[in-house]
C-alpha positions, 0 to 999 in steps of 0.5 A: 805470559808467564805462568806456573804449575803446581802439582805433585803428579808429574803427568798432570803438570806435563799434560797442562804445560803440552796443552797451553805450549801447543796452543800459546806457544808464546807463553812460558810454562813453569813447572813445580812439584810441590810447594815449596818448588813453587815458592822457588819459582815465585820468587825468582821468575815474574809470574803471571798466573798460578794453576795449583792443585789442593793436596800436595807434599808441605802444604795445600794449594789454597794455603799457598795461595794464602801466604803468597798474596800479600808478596804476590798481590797481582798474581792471578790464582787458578785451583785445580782438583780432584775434589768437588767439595763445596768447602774447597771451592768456597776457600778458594773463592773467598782467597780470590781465585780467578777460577776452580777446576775439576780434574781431569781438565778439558783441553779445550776448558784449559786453552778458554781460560788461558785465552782469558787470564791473557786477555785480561793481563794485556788489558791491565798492562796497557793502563800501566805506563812505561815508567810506571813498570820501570819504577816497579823493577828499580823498588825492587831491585832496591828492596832486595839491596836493602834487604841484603844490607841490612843482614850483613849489619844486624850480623855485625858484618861491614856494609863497606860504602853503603849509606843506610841513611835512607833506611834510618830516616824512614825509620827513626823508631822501630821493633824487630821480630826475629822468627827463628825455626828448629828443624834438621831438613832444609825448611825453603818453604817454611822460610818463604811462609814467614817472609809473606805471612811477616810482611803482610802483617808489617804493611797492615800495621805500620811499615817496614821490611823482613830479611833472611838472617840465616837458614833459619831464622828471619827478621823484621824490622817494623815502624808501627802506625798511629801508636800502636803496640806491637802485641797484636801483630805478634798475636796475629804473627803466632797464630799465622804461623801455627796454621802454616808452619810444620816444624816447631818455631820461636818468636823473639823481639825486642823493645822500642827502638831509636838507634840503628847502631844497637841493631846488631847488639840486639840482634845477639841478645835474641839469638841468645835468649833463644837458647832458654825460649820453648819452641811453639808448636800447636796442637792444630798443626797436627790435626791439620797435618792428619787432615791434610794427609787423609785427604792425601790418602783418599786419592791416592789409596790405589797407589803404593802408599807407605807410612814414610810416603804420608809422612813426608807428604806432611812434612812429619817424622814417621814415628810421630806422624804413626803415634798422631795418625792412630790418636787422631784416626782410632785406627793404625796406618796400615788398617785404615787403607786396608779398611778404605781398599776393602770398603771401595772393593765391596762398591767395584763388586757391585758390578757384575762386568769388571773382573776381580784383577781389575777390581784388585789392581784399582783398589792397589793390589797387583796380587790377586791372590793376596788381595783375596786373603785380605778380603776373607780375613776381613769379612768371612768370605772371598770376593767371588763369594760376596758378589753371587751373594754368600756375604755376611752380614758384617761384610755388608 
């Protein structure tokens, strides 16, 4: 079996992959750090089942999950977190997870699971035929041949001997979509969104295929069912990718198409409208970043955390993701995990048994005595103060 492993920590991915290689030593374990090392990893290697946390750097494990169904439709999805929430748990039922665990994960809990989800594959297995898994890797292999064929064409490059008679008859009319990004980082994981979130919609809609046409920007080519317009699938594309994306993007196509000689022409005439087109990029990709990143904070707030470390974890500029934090927040970076430190110091001195360097060093502060300034700056009195009782009422 193969399986892959998601998650931003290095001790939980490495814990997980100790625990199912000790007990299934036949099975291969993948490990990824983010999203967009699991995309990678997806398209690459013929992944069984998925383990993934919820918050990580890019995207959240659930939107990952959501975006590789449509390419991915039998991989078998487990959630693993640090949070209970019922919202979580309830998204992650409703996108089709196998399962959703708590951390920290039993080993015993982790190997009944494993034992399940292999147990079930094998099953599956066996109602496949021999010829029916061969058929499935030759489609493939053709998939990705046609898809190459057809970049080096709509780019207006020779395809040399290839009969592309078989794309043209499947396709005897036809619309093209191009996506195209603006970014000055490596955009992997926003490219691997738009191939599943573009794809999913073409097979829900008629039929057709997505190629990579350069770092930036892909095409679709699209047969639509039944008459349809091709409105409602740039709709639903543009609303997709306003959830997903974290970088500002374009939408661009053409009209009904009969002659696969004007592709590559067509091709230029969006590359060329491009240039005048405003880049979109929603209003809710922000406030689902600031989500995204407080929820970030609020697990890992006892770690060294900067504003360029959020940041990044969002996939934002740390000047603009400082501006949006505060508009969203009321509060500037810097004062909000002061005030969730020091709110959680105040739960820590409740106890009578842990000791102040403990408390601080949970709370992310190795200083104990400049933990003990921030505290008195922010209500009035020291921490040894507050806990035999001489706090304020605004400490309280």
């Amino acid at each position: 079996m193969n399986i892959l492993v998601v998650d931003d920590e290095p001790i939980i991915r490495d814990g997980i992959k100790r625990t199912i290689q000790s007990r299934f030593p036949d099975h291969r374990v993948h490990l990824a750090a983010s999203p967009e090392e699991a995309a990678g990893v997806l398209r690459t290697e013929p992944i069984q089942v998925v383990l993934t946390d919820i918050l990580m750097p890019g995207m959240t494990g659930l939107e990952l999950m959501n975006v590789s169904r449509g390419i991915h439709p039998h991989v078998k999805w487990v959630v693993i977190s640090a949070h209970s929430e019922f919202a979580y748990a309830q998204e992650a039922v409703r996108l089709g997870a196998r399962d959703y665990l708590l951390k920290p994960v039993g080993k015993d809990q982790l190997a009944e699971l494993i034992a399940k989800l292999s147990e079930e594959l094998q099953q599956e297995a066996q109602q496949e035929t021999q010829v029916s898994e061969e058929a499935h890797l030759l489609k493939n292999s053709l998939k990705y041949l046609r898809e190459a064929v057809f970049q080096r064409w709509a780019s207006g490059l020779d395809i040399g001997r290839i009969d592309m008679l078989s794309v043209i008859d499947s396709h005897p009319q036809f619309y093209l979509v191009m996506v195209k990004m603006d970014s000055d980082r490596k955009v992997n994981l926003e490219h691997y969104i738009i191939e599943n979130v573009l794809t999913e919609l073409i097979e829900r809609c008629g039929h057709g295929f997505v190629a990579s046409y350069d770092s930036q920007s892909l095409i679709g080519l699209v047969t639509l069912a039944g008459g349809q317009g091709l409105e409602p699938l740039l709709a639903d594309l543009k609303s997709h990718l306003k959830i997903y994306l974290r970088v500002p993007f374009q939408v661009m196509h053409t009209g009904l198409l009969r002659d696969f000689e004007a592709v590559p022409a067509e091709v230029q005439r969006m590359r060329q409208a491009s240039a005048t087109q405003v880049y979109d990029h929603d209003a809710r990709g922000g406030d689902k970043a600031i989500e995204v990143a407080l929820q970030y904070i609020k697990t890992h707030y006892q770690d060294d955390l900067s504003l360029e470390k959020v940041a990044s974890v969002v996939f934002l500029n740390p000047v603009y993701f400082s501006q949006l934090f505060k508009q969203k927040t009321g509060q500037g970076f810097k004062d909000y995990i002061i005030h969730l430190r020091l709110e959680q110091a105040k739960q820590l001195l409740q106890n009578p048994t842990l000791k102040l360097a403990d408390i601080a060093e949970r709370i992310g502060y190795q200083d104990m005595r400049h933990f003990t300034q921030v505290f008195r700056k922010r209500f009035g009195v020291t921490p040894t103060e507050f806990r035999q009782g001489g706090g304020t009422e605004s400490a309280r």
